[in-house]
N, C-alpha and C positions, 0 to 999 in steps of 0.2 A: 504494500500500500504506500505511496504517497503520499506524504505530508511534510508542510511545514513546521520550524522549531519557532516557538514564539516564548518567550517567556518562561522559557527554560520547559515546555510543556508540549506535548502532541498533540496536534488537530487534523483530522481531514481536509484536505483544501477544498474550498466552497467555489463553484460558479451559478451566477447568477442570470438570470434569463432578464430582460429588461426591452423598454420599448413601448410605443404610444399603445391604445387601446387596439383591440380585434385585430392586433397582427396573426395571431396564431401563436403566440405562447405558450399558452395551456396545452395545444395538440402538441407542441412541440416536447414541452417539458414530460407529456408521456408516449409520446415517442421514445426520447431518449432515455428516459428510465425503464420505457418496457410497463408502463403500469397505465390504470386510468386515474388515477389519483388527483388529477386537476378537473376538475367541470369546464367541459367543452361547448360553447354558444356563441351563436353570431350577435349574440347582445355584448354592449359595449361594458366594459364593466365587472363581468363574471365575478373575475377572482379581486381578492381586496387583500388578503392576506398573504403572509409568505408560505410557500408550501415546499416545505424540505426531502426530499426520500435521494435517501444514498445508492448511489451507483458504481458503475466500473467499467474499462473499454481499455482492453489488450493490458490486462495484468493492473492497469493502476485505478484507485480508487477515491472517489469525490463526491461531491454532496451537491446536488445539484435544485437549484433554488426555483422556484414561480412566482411572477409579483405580478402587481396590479400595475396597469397603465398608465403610462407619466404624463400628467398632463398640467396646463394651467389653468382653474376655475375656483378664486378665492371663495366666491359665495355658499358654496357645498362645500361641509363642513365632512361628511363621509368622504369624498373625495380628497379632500384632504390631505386624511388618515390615511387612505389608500398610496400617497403619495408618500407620507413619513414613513411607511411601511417597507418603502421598495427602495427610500433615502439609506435607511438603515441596512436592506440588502446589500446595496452598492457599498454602504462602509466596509460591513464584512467580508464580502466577494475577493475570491483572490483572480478571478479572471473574469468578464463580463462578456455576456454576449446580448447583442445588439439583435433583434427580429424587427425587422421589418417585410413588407407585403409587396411583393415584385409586382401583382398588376397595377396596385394601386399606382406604383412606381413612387418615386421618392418626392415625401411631403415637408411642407414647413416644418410640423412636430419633428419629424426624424430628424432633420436638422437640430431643433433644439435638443433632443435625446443624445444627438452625438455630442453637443459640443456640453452638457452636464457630463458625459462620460470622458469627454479627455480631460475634464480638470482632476478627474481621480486618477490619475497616474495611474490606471492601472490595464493589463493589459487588455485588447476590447476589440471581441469579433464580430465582423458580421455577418448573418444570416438571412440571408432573400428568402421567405417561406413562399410558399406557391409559385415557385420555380418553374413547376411539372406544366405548366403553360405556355402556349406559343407568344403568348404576350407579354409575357414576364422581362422587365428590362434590365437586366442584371449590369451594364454596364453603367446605367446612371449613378447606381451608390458608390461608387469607388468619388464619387465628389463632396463626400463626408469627411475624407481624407481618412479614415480608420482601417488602410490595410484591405487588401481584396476580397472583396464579397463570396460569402460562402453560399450557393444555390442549393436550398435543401424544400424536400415537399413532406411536409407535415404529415400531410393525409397518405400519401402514398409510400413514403418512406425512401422516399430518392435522395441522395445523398447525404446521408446521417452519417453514414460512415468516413466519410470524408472531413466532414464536422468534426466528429468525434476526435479525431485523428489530430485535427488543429486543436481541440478543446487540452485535451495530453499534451501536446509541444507545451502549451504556456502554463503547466500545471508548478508549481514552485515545488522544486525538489528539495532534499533533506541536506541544503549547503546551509553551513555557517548564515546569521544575520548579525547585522550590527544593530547598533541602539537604535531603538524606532521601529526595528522591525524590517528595515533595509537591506536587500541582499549586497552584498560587499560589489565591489566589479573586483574580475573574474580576469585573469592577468599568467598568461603560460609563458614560460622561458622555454624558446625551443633553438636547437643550432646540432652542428654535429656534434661529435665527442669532444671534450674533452678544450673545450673553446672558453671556458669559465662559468657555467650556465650553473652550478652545487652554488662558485663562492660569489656569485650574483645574488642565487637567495637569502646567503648568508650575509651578506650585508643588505638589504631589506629587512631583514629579522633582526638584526644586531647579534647576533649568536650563532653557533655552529647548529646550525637546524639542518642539515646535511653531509654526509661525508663528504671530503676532497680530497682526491690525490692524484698525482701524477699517471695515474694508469689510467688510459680511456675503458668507459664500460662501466663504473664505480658506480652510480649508479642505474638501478634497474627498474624499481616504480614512480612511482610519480608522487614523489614529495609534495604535500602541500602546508602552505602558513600562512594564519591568518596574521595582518600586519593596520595597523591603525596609522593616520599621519595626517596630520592638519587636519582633524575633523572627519575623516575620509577610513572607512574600512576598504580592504584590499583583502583577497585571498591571490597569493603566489600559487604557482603553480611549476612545480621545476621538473624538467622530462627527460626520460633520459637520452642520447644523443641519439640522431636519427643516420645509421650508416646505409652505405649504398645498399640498395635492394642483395647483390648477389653476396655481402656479404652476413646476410642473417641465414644462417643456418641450422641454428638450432631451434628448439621449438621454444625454449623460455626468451629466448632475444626477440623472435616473432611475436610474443606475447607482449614484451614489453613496448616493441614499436608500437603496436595495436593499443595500446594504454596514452603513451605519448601526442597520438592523433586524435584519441578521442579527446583526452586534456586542450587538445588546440582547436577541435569543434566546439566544446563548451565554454570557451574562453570570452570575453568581451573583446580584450586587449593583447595582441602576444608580440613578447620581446624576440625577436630573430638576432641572437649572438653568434658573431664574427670575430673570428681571428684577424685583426690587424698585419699580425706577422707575418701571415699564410698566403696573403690574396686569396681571390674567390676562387671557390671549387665547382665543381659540377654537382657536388650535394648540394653546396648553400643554392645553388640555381633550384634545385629539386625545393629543396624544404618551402624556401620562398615560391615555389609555385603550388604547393600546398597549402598554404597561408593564401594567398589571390585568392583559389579554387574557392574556401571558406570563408571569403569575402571579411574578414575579419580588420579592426583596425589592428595597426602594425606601427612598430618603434622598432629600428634598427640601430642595433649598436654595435659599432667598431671597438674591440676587446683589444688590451695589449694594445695599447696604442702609444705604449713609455715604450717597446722595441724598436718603434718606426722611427727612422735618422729623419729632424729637420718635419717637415708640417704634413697634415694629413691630406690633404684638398686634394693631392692627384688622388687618392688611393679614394676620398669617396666618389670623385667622378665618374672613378671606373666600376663604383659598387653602381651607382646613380647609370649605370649604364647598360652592367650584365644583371642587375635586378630590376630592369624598367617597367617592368608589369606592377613593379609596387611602386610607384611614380607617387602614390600620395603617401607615402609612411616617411615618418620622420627619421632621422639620420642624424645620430651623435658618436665623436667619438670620444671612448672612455680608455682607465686604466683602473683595473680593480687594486691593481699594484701601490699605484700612487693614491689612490681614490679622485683622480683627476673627472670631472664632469660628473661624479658619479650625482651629486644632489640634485644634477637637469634632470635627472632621466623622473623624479617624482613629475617637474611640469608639463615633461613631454606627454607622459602618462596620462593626465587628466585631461589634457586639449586631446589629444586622440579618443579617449571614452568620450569626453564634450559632444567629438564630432562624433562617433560613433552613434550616438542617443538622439542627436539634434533632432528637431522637429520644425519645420519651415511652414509660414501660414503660407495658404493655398495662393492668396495675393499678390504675395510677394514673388512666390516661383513666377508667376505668370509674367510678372512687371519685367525681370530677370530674362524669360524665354521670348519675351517680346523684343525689349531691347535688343537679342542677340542677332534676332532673326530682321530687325529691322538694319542691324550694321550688318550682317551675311548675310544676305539670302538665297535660301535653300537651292541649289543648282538644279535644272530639269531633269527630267527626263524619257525621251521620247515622247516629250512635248509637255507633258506633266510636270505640274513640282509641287513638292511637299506642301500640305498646308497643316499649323499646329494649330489646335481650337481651344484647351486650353491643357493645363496640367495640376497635379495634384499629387502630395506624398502619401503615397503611402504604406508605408513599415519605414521602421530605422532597425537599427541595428541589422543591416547599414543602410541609410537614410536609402529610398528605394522612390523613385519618382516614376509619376507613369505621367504619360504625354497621348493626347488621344488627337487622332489625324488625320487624314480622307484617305491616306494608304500606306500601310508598314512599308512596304514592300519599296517607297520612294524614298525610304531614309536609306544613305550611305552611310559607311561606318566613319570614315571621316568627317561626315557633318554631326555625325552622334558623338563621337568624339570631343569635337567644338562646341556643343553646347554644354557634354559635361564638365570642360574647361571654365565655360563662363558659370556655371551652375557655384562649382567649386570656387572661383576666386569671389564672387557674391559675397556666399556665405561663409566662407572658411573652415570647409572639410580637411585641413589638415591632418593626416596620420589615418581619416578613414576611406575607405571606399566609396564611392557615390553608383547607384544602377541605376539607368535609364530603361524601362518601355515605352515602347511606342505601340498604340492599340488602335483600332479602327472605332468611330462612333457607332452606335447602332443603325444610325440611317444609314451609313455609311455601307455598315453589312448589307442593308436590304439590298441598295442600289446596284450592290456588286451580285 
């Protein structure tokens, strides 16, 4: 089971079903539970109260909530209460899902349902109910900015499992929390052997919280420590070095890589340590393109950088060159020896998570993709040229923009490119990654 640690205590983690009146809540909520447990009616209204019944989907287990309809009308005083009911939901919820009614297609309410649900920081899916229609417009909600609409049909039972599936990703696993109840950011030192990645943890920690020695391999699992700092909890994570494919042959080094990777998929932040003295290898190319692959923000640090005669600037050009897929990760060089730069690497840290987490109002991307397009514009093709209509974030980690457009198919990768340049110097995604899609309207699909 699944849970988070709160107060030194175990809880199931809660999601909460939320959203205007007669979206389909209630079928939804026993849908996914498998029970009838909610009263089902096309009257507005039904449920008032929270209705809890625990569940489970592929091994983990949750508490899955029903509220009443959020709506604004001071003069009903039930109504209300129906509202304080589903306020206090949303308090406890560790994940929220948003229902909304794809024919109705997206209303004034949903818009206010979303933007009460981005002020709880908390993570917030959405679900298109009545999908199972040819009329159902699923591309409109993606303009709530909450992340890609989930198409599920209540009555029918079309894609719950898919739901389900998102509902588990965002469930809060059993990691360390800081004061408040805060999960720490999630922070992996990855590099090959024997590159300093033990006495990196070890000064984050202040103390020998892993072994070091001279022999590559030294370590085999995945150390971790939790670390506090200016207000700021941090869980380390230190992996053990990632060698070339052909040379893991036994079956516990196999195990141990398999451990190291997952540490760098669950990560926020991961440190990629360089030997200074070595130049780049054909691993640190690999590792760093495993990092890309998991779209993760990245700090790079040049290690041994007291070996290097005279200044480092040629040697990071040529890192800035053969690792250019990570073109936004920061680039410091350190000496664990000396402790030279080592106190940058906290600020580097946190403007990398900063950007990693960012959130952009939907106005401003636009103001941004205007301007860009109004100093370039888009080149033809075969007589065609791109037209963008508007754009909208949505997920971070790592900040994910979609751009909706009369035809994917007219975006070049070099004009996709150029805008993710001006998206990034905008806002100042420094250390993270930025994704762009580009999506058709729905009239758009008709037409084609």
């Amino acid at each position: 089971m699944k849970a988070v640690v709160k107060s030194g205590c175990m809880r199931m983690s809660i999601v909460a079903l939320v959203g205007r009146p007669n979206v389909g809540k209630s079928a939804l909520f026993n849908r996914l539970t498998e029970t009838r447990r909610a009263i089902v009616d096309d009257y507005e209204g039904v449920t008032r109260d929270r209705l809890y019944e625990p569940t489970d989907w592929n091994g983990q287990s949750f508490t899955l909530v029903d509220t009443g309809g959020i709506w604004e009308d001071e003069r009903d005083s039930l109504l209300t209460m129906t509202r304080v009911q589903t306020e206090r939901a949303l308090e406890e919820a560790d994940v929220l899902v948003l229902v909304v009614d794809g024919l109705a297609g997206m209303t004034t309410a949903d818009e206010d349902v979303a933007k009460i649900l981005r002020h709880t920081q908390k993570p917030v899916l959405v679900a298109v109910n009545k999908a199972e229609s040819k009329h159902a417009d699923i591309a409109d909600f993606y303009r709530l900015g909450l992340g890609q609409p989930h198409p599920v049909s209540a009555m029918h039972g079309e894609g719950i499992g898919d739901l389900l599936d998102a509902i588990v990703e965002h469930l809060p696993g059993q990691n360390p929390v800081s004061e408040g109840g805060v999960s720490p950011v999630r922070i992996a030192i990855v590099g090959r052997p024997n590159v300093g990645k033990s006495s990196l943890l070890n000064w984050f920690t202040g103390e020998e919280r892993t072994l070091v020695t001279a022999m590559a391999g030294t370590t085999r699992d995945v150390v971790d420590a939790a670390v506090r700092h200016g207000g700021q909890a941090y869980l380390f994570l230190d992996t053990a070095g990632l060698r070339r494919p052909n040379r893991i042959g036994e079956k516990l080094e196999a195990k141990t890589v398999q451990r190291s990777l997952q540490a760098m998929r669950e990560a926020d932040v991961v440190l990629l340590v360089l030997s200074a003295d070595e130049g780049i290898h054909a691993q640190d190319q690999r590792i760093a393109g495993l990092i890309e692959s998991q779209h993760k923000a990245t700090v790079i640090l040049l290690n041994k950088a007291d070996l290097v005669r005279g200044t480092t600037l040629p040697l990071q050009e040529r890192v800035r060159e053969q690792l250019r897929f990570l073109s936004y990760a920061s680039l410091i060089s350190t000496s664990l020896t000396t402790k030279w730069h080592l106190h940058d690497l906290w600020s580097e840290i946190d403007h990398a998570y900063a950007s990693y987490t960012k959130r952009i109002p939907t106005h401003h991307i636009n103001r941004v993709i205007e301007q860009a397009i109004h100093l370039n514009p888009a080149p033809t093709h075969k007589g065609r040229q791109l037209k963008v209509y508007y754009a909208t974030q949505v997920a971070v980690r790592p900040p994910h923009l979609v751009l909706f457009v009369n035809d994917p198919e007219l975006v070049h990768f070099s004009y996709q490119r150029y805008l993710e340049n001006r998206v990034r110097e905008a806002f100042d995604f420094q250390g993270s990654p930025v994704r762009l899609s580009f999506r058709p309207r729905s009239r758009d699909i008709v037409k084609r």
